[in-house]
ROZATI-989284 format. One record per residue (C-alpha): residue number from 1; z, x, y. Coordinates in Angstrom, 3 decimals, decimal comma. Layout:
BEGIN
+-----+----------+----------+----------+
: seq :       zz :       xx :       yy :
+-----+----------+----------+----------+
: NUM :        Z :        X :        Y :
...
+-----+----------+----------+----------+
END
This chain:
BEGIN
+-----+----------+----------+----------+
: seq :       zz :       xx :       yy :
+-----+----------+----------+----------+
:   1 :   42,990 :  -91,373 : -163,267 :
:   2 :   39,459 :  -92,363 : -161,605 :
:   3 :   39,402 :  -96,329 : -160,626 :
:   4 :   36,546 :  -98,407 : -161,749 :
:   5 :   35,014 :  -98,738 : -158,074 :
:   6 :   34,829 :  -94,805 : -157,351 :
:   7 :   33,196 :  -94,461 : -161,560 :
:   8 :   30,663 :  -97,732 : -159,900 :
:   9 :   30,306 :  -95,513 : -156,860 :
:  10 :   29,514 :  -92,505 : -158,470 :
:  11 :   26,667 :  -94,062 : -160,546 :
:  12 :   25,026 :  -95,686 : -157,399 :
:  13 :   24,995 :  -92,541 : -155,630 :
:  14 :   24,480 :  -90,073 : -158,474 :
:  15 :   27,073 :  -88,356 : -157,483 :
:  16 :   30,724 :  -87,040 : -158,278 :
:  17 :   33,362 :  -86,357 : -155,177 :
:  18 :   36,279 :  -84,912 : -156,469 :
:  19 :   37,973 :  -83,561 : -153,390 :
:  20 :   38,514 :  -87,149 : -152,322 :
:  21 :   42,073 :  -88,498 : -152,583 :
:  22 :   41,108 :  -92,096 : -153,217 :
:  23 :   44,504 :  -92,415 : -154,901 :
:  24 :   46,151 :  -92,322 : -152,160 :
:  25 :   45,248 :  -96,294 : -151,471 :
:  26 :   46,450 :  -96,812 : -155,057 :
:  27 :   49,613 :  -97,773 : -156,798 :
:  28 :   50,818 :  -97,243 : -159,686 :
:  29 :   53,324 : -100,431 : -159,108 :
:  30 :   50,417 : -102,538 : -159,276 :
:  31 :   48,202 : -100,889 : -161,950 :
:  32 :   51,057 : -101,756 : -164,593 :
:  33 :   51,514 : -105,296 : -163,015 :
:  34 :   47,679 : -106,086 : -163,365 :
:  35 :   47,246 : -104,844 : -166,835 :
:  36 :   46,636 : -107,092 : -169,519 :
:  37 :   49,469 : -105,869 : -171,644 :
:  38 :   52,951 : -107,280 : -171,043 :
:  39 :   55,698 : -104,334 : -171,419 :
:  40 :   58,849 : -104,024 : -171,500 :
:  41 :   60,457 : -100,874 : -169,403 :
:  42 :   62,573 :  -98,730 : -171,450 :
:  43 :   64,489 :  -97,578 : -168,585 :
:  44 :   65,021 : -100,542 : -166,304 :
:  45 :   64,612 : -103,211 : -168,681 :
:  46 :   61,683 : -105,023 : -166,190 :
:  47 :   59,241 : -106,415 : -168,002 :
:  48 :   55,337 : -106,095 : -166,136 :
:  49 :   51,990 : -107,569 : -166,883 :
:  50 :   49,387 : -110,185 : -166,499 :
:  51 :   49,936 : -109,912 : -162,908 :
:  52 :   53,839 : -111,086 : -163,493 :
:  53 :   56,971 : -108,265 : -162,680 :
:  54 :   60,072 : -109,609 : -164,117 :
:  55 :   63,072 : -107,359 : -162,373 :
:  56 :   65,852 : -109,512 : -163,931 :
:  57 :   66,898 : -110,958 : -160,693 :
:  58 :   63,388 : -110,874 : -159,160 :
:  59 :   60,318 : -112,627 : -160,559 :
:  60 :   56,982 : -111,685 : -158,617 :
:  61 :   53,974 : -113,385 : -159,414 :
:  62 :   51,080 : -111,608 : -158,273 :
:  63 :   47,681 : -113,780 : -157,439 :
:  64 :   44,929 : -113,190 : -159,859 :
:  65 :   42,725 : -111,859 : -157,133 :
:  66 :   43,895 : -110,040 : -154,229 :
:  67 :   43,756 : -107,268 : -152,087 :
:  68 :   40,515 : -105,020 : -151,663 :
:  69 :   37,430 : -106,384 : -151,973 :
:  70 :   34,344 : -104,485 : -153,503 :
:  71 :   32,973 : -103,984 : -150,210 :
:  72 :   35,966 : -102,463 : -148,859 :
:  73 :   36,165 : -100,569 : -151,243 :
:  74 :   32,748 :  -99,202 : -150,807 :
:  75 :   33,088 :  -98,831 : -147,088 :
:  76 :   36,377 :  -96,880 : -147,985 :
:  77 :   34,959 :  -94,598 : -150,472 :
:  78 :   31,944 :  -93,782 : -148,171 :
:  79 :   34,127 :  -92,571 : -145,181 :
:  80 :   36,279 :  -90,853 : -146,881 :
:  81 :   33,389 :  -88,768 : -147,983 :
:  82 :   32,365 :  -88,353 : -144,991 :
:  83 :   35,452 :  -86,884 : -143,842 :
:  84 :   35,418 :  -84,285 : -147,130 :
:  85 :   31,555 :  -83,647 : -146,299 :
:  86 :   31,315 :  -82,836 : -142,794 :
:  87 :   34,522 :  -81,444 : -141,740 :
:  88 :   33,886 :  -79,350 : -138,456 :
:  89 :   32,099 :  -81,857 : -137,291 :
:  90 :   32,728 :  -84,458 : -135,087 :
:  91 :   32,936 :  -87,926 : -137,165 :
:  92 :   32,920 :  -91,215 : -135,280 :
:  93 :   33,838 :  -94,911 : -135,820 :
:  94 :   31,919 :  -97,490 : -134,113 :
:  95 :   35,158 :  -99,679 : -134,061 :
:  96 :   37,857 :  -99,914 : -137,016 :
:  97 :   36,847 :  -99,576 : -140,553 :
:  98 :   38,236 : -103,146 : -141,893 :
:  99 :   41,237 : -104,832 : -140,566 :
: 100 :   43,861 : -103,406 : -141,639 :
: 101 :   45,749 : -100,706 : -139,569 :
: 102 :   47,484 :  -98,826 : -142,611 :
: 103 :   43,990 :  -97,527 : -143,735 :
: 104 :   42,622 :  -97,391 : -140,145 :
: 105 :   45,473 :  -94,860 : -139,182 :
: 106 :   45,046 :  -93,082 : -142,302 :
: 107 :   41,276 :  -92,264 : -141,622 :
: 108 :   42,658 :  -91,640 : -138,284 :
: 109 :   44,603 :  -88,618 : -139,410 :
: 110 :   42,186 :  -87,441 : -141,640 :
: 111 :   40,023 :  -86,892 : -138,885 :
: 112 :   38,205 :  -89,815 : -138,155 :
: 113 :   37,844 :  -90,733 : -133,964 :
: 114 :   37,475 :  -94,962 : -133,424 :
: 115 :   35,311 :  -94,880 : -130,622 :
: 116 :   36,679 :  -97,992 : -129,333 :
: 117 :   40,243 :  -96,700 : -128,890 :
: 118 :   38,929 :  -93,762 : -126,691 :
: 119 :   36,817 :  -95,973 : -124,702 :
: 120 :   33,254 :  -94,146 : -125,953 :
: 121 :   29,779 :  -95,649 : -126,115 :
: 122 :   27,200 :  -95,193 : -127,989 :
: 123 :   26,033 :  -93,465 : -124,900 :
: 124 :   28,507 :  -90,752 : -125,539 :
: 125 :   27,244 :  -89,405 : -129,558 :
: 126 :   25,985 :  -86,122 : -129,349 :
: 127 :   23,016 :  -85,701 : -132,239 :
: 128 :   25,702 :  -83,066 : -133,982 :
: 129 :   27,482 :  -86,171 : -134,253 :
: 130 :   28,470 :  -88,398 : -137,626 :
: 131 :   28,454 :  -92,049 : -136,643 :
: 132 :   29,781 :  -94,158 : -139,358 :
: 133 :   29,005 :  -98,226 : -139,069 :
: 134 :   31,950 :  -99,972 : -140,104 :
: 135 :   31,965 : -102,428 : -142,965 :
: 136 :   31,504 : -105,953 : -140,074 :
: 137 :   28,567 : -104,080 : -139,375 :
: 138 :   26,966 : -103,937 : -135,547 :
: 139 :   24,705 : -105,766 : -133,360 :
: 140 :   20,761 : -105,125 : -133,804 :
: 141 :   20,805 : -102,819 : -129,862 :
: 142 :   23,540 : -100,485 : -131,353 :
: 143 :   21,307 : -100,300 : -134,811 :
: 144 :   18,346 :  -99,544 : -132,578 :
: 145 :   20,231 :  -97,089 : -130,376 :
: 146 :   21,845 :  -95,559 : -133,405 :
: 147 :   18,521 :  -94,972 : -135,232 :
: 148 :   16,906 :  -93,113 : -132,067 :
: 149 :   20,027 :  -90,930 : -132,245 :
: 150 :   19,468 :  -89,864 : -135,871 :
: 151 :   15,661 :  -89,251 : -135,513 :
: 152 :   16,749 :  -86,164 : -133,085 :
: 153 :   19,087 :  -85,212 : -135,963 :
: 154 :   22,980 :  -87,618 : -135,519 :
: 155 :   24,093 :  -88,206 : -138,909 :
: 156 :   24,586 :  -92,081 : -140,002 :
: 157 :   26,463 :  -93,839 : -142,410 :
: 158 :   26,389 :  -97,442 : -143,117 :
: 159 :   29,073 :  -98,984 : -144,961 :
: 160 :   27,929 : -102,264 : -143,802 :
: 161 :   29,207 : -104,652 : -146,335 :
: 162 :   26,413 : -106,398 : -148,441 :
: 163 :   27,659 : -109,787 : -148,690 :
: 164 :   26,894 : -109,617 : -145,002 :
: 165 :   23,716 : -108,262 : -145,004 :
: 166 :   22,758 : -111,116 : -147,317 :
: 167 :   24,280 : -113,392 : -144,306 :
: 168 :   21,661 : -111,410 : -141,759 :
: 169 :   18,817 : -111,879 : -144,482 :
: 170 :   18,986 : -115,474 : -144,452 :
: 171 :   19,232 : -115,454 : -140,732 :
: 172 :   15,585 : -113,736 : -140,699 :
: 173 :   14,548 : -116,230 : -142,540 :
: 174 :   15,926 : -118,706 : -139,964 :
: 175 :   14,653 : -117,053 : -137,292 :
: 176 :   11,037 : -116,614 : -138,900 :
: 177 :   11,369 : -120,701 : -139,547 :
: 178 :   11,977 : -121,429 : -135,945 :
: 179 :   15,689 : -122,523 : -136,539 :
: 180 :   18,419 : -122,025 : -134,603 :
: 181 :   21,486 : -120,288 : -136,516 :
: 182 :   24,652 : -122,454 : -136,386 :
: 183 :   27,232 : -119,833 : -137,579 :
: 184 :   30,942 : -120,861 : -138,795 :
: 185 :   33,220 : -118,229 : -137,615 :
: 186 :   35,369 : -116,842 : -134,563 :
: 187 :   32,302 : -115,647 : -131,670 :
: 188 :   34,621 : -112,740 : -130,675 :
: 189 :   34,978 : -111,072 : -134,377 :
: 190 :   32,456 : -107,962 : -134,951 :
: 191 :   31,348 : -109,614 : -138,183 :
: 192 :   30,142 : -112,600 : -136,171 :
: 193 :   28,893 : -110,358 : -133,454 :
: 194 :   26,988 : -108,535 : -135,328 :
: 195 :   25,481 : -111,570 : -137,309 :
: 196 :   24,846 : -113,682 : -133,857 :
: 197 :   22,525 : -110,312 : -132,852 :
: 198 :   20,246 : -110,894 : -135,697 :
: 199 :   19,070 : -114,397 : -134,801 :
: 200 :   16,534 : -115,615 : -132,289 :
: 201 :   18,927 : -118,187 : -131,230 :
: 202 :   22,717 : -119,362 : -132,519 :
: 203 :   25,456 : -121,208 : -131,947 :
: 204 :   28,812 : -120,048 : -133,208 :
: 205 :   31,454 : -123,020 : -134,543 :
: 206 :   35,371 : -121,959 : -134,852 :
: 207 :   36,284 : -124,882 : -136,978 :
: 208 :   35,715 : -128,899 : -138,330 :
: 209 :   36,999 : -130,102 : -135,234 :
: 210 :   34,146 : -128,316 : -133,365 :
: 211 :   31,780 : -128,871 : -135,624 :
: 212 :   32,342 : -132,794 : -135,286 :
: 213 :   31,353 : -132,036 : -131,550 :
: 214 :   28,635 : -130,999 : -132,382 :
: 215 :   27,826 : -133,577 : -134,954 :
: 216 :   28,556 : -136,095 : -132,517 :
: 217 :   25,997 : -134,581 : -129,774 :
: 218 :   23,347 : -134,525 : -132,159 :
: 219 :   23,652 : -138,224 : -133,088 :
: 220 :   23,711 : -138,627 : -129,108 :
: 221 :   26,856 : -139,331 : -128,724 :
: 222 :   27,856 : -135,891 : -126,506 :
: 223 :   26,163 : -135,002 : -123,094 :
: 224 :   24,470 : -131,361 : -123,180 :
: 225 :   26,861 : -130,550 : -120,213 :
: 226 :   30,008 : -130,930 : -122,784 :
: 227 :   28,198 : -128,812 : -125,607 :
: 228 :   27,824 : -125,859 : -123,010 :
: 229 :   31,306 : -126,143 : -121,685 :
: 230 :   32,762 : -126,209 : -125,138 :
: 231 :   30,812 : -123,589 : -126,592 :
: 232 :   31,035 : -121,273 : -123,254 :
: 233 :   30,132 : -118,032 : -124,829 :
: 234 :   29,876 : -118,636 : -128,361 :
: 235 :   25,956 : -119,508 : -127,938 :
: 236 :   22,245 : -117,283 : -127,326 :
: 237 :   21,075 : -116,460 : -123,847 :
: 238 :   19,296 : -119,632 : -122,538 :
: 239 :   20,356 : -121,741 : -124,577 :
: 240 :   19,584 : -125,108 : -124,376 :
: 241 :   21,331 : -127,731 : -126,430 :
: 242 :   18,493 : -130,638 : -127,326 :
: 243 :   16,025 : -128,061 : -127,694 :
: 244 :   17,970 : -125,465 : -129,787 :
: 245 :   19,974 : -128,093 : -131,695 :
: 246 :   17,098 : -129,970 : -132,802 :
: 247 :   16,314 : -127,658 : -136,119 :
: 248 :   19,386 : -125,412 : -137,252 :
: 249 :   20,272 : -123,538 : -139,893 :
: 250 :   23,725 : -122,823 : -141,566 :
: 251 :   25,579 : -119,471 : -141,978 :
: 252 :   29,222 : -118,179 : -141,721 :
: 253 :   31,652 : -114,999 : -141,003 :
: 254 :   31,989 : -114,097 : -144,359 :
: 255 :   35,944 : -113,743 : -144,427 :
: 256 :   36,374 : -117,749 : -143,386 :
: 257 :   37,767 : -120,081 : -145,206 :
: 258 :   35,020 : -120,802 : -147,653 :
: 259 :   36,145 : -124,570 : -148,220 :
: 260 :   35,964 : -125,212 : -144,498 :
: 261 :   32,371 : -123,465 : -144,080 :
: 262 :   31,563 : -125,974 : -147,133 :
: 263 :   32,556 : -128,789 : -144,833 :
: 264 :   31,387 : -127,757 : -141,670 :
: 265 :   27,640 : -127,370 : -143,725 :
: 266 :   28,267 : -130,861 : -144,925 :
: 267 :   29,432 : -132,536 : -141,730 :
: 268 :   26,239 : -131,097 : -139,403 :
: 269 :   23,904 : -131,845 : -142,975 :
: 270 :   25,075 : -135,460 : -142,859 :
: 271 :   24,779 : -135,909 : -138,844 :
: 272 :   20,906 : -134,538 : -139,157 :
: 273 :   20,601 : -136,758 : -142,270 :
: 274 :   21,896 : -139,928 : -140,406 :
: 275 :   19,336 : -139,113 : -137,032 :
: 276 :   16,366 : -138,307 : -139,131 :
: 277 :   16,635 : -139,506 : -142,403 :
: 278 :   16,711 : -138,064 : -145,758 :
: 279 :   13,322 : -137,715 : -146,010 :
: 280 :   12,744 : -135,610 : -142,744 :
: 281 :   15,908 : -133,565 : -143,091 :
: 282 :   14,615 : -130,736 : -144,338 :
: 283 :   12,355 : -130,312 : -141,435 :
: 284 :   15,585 : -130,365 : -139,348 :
: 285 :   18,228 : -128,260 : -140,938 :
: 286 :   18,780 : -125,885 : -144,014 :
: 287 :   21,768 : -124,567 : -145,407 :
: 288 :   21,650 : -122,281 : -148,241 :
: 289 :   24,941 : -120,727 : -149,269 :
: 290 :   25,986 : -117,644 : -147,444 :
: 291 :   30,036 : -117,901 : -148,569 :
: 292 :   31,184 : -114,848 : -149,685 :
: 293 :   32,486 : -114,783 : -153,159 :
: 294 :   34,900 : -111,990 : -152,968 :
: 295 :   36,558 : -114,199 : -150,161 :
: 296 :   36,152 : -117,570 : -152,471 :
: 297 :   38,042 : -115,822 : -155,145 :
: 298 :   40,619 : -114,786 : -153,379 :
: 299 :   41,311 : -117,810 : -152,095 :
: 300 :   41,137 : -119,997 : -155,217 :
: 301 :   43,190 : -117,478 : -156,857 :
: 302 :   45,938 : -117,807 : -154,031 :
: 303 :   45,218 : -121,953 : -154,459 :
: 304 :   46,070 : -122,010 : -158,368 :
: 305 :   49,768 : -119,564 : -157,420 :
: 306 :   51,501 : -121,773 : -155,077 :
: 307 :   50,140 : -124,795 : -156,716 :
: 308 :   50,917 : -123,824 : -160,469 :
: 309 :   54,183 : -121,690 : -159,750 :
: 310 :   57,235 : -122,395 : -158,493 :
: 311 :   57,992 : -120,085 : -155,937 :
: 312 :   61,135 : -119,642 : -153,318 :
: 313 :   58,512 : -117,524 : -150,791 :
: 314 :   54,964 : -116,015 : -150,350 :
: 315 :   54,490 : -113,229 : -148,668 :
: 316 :   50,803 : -112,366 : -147,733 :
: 317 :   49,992 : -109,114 : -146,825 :
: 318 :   47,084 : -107,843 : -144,417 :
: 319 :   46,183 : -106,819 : -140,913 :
: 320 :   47,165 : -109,229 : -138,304 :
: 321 :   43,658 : -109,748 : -136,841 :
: 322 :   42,322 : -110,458 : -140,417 :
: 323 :   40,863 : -113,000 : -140,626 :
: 324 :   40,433 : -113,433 : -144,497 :
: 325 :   44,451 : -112,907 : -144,516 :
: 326 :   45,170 : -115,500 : -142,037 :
: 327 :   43,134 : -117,761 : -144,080 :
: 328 :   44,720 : -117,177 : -147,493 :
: 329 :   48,550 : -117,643 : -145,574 :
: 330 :   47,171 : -120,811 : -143,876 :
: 331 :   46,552 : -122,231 : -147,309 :
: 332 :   49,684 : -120,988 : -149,124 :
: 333 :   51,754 : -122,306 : -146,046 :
: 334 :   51,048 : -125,831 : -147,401 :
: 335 :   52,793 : -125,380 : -150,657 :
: 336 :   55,512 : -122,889 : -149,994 :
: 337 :   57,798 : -121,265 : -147,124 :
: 338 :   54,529 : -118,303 : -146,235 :
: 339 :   55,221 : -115,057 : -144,288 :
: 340 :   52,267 : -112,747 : -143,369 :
: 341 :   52,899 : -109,673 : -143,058 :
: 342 :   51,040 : -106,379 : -142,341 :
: 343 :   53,520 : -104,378 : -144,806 :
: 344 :   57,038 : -103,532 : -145,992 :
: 345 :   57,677 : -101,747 : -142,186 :
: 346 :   57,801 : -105,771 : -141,164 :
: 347 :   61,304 : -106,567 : -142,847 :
: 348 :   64,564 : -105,058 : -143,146 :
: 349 :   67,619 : -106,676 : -143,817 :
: 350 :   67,382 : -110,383 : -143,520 :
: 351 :   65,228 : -110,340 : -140,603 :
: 352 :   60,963 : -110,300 : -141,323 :
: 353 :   58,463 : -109,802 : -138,755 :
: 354 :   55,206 : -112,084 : -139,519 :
: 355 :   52,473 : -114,180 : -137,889 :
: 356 :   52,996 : -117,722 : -137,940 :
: 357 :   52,325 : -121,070 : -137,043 :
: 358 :   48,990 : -122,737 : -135,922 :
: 359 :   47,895 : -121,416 : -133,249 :
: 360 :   49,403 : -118,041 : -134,656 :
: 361 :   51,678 : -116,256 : -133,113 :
: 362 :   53,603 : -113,351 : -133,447 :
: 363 :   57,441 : -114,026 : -134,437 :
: 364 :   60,163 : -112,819 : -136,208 :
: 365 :   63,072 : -115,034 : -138,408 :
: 366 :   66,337 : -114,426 : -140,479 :
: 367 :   67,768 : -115,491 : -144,166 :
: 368 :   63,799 : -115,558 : -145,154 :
: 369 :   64,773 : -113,682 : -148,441 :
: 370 :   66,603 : -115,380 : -151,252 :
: 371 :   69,778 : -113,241 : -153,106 :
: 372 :   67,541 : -113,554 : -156,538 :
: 373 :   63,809 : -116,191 : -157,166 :
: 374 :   59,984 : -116,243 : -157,468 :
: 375 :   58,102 : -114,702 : -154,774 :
: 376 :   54,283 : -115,111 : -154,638 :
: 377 :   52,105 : -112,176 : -153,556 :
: 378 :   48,890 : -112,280 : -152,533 :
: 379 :   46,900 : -109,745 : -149,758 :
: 380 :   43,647 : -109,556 : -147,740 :
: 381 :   40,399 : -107,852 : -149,029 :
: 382 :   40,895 : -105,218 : -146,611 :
: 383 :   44,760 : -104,651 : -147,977 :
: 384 :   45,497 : -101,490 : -150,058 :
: 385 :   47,285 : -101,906 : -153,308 :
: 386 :   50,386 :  -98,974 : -152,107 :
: 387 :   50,851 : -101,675 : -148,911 :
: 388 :   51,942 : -104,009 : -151,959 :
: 389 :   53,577 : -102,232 : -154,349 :
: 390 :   55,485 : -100,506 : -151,124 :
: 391 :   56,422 : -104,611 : -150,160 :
: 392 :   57,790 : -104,862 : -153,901 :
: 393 :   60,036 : -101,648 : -153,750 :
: 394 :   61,040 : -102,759 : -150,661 :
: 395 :   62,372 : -106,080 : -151,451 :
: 396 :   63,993 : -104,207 : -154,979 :
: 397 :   65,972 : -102,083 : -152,612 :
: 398 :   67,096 : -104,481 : -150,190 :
: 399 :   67,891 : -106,601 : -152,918 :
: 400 :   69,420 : -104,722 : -155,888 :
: 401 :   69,958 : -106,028 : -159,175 :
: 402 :   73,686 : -106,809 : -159,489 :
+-----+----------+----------+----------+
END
């Protein structure tokens, strides 16, 4: 079987790879749960479908969207080739792939080195070298160092997803405007790393309640000392807040919560709006849409489970420094008992292993699985089907049908 993304790969590229084992990051669990076709299981007597498994004593309910993103999937496909294409030589990775450590240590073992877990540089590729530039992308110096490297012959590969390239277009555009880029997202993520490199001048905002700050300085009503203190490095060299907050436009980390980079647009819009009037806000702020939609999807789709179905527990399933993950379990925590987990390795018995709480942490609790009930399912875009379908099994054999 060849999956839709590698048939979409292979007419972009013009090309057919059939040493690579993309499979392996399938299931076939979750193939028969997603198809359109309810059956019936001559053997078991489960009845899967329409993203619903029915094992009797178990019902999972699968969110309509979930799990790898088209991006991902991209960024997968193209290092995996370039581990079948260029073995014997030595392949680098500028920093993990995506977030999620099942398909980092994977690539790992296929031969791929993370430079940032051996503590190399860019300082340290040789030109025989194969760099690849993980799907967050990197900052515009590595890009420029990087492209020296493979004019005196380093192979590169950029799996740089395009959703944020579009997010580094529009902060050209910015920066060719005179604006200053006001970015929702977390200033120590590579994504947002990457995306604060490409603009003249920016101003990274975690959340609403530091976007009010801001809101609040620019209708006077915060002292330039408290924006610099607040912001302490999250902001452009030199940065100067009267000057530099004066004319700003709006981006975001593209795995945010897409609802709250709607709001924090809205609250800075209306803050410029009440300073300078409808007529002159243009002149002072812009904020075309840079939400991802793969991340929008996922999270509506996770929005109409736990609102629609009634469900014992969710599990959500995704590297713990994921940001898109920790954003889909944030909202399915207000509906329903919510566990985020990395994979079936976090529970055994009745005790479950999962990040939790706001802040987050890292905890671990008991009884979290019912004898029989609904469970909800939903997973990052950088989460491999096998991670869920291995989280199903799991919970089948720890929980046999009587």
């Amino acid at each position: 079987m060849v999956t839709g993304y590698i048939k979409a790969r292979e007419k972009q590229t013009g090309k057919q790879d059939p040493k690579i084992t993309w499979r392996y990051f399938d299931s076939d669990l979750i193939d028969k749960i997603g198809a359109k076709e309810v059956v019936d299981d001559p053997v078991t007597g489960f009845r899967v479908g329409q993203h619903k498994f029915d094992a009797g004593h178990f019902r999972f309910h699968l969110a309509h969207k979930f799990g790898f993103c088209y991006g991902v999937k991209l960024a997968i496909w193209d290092a995996l080739s370039a581990l079948e294409r260029h073995q014997g030589a030595r392949i680098l990775a500028l920093s993990e792939m995506i977030h999620n450590p099942h398909v980092n240590d994977e690539l790992t073992k296929r031969g791929a080195i993370f430079m940032d877990r051996v503590g190399m540089s860019i300082d340290d590729v040789r030109p025989t070298d194969v760099v690849i530039i993980p799907a967050f992308g990197t900052t515009v110096e590595n890009f420029q160092k990087l492209k020296a490297l493979g004019d005196k012959g380093c192979t590169l590969i950029d799996t740089t997803c395009r959703s944020v390239v579009d997010v580094w277009d529009q902060i050209q555009r910015y920066n060719a405007l005179g604006l200053t880029s006001v970015i929702h997202g977390k200033h120590e993520h590579e994504e947002t790393i990457a995306t604060a490199s490409q603009a003249t001048r920016h101003l990274v905002v975690r959340d609403l309640e530091q976007a009010a700050v801001v809101g609040e300085f620019i209708r006077g009503n915060v002292a330039e000392d408290e924006i610099l203190e607040t912001f302490a490095g999250a902001y452009s060299a030199e940065f100067r807040p009267a000057r530099d907050l004066a004319r700003i436009g709006m981006a975001n980390q593209t795995t945010m919560r897409s609802s709250e980079s709607e709001e924090v647009f809205a609250l800075l819009r209306e803050a410029m709006q009440d300073v300078h009037g409808p007529v002159a806000l243009d002149q002072h702020y812009s904020g075309l849409d840079t939400i991802c939609r793969a991340t929008e999807v996922r999270q509506e789709a996770v929005i109409e489970l736990v609102r629609d179905t009634p469900l014992d527990v969710m599990l959500v399933v995704g590297g713990f420094n994921s940001s898109n993950t920790k954003n889909l379990a944030k909202i399915a925590a207000a509906y329903v008992p919510t566990y985020h987990i990395e994979g079936a390795w976090a529970f055994d018995g009745d005790q479950i292993e999962h990040l939790h709480g706001y802040p987050l942490e890292l905890g671990t609790a008991r009884d979290w699985l019912p004898i029989s009930g609904d469970v909800g399912i939903t997973a990052g875009a950088s989460t491999p089907d096998n991670t869920v379908g291995d989280v199903i099994d799991k919970i089948l054999a720890l929980r046999p049908r009587p």
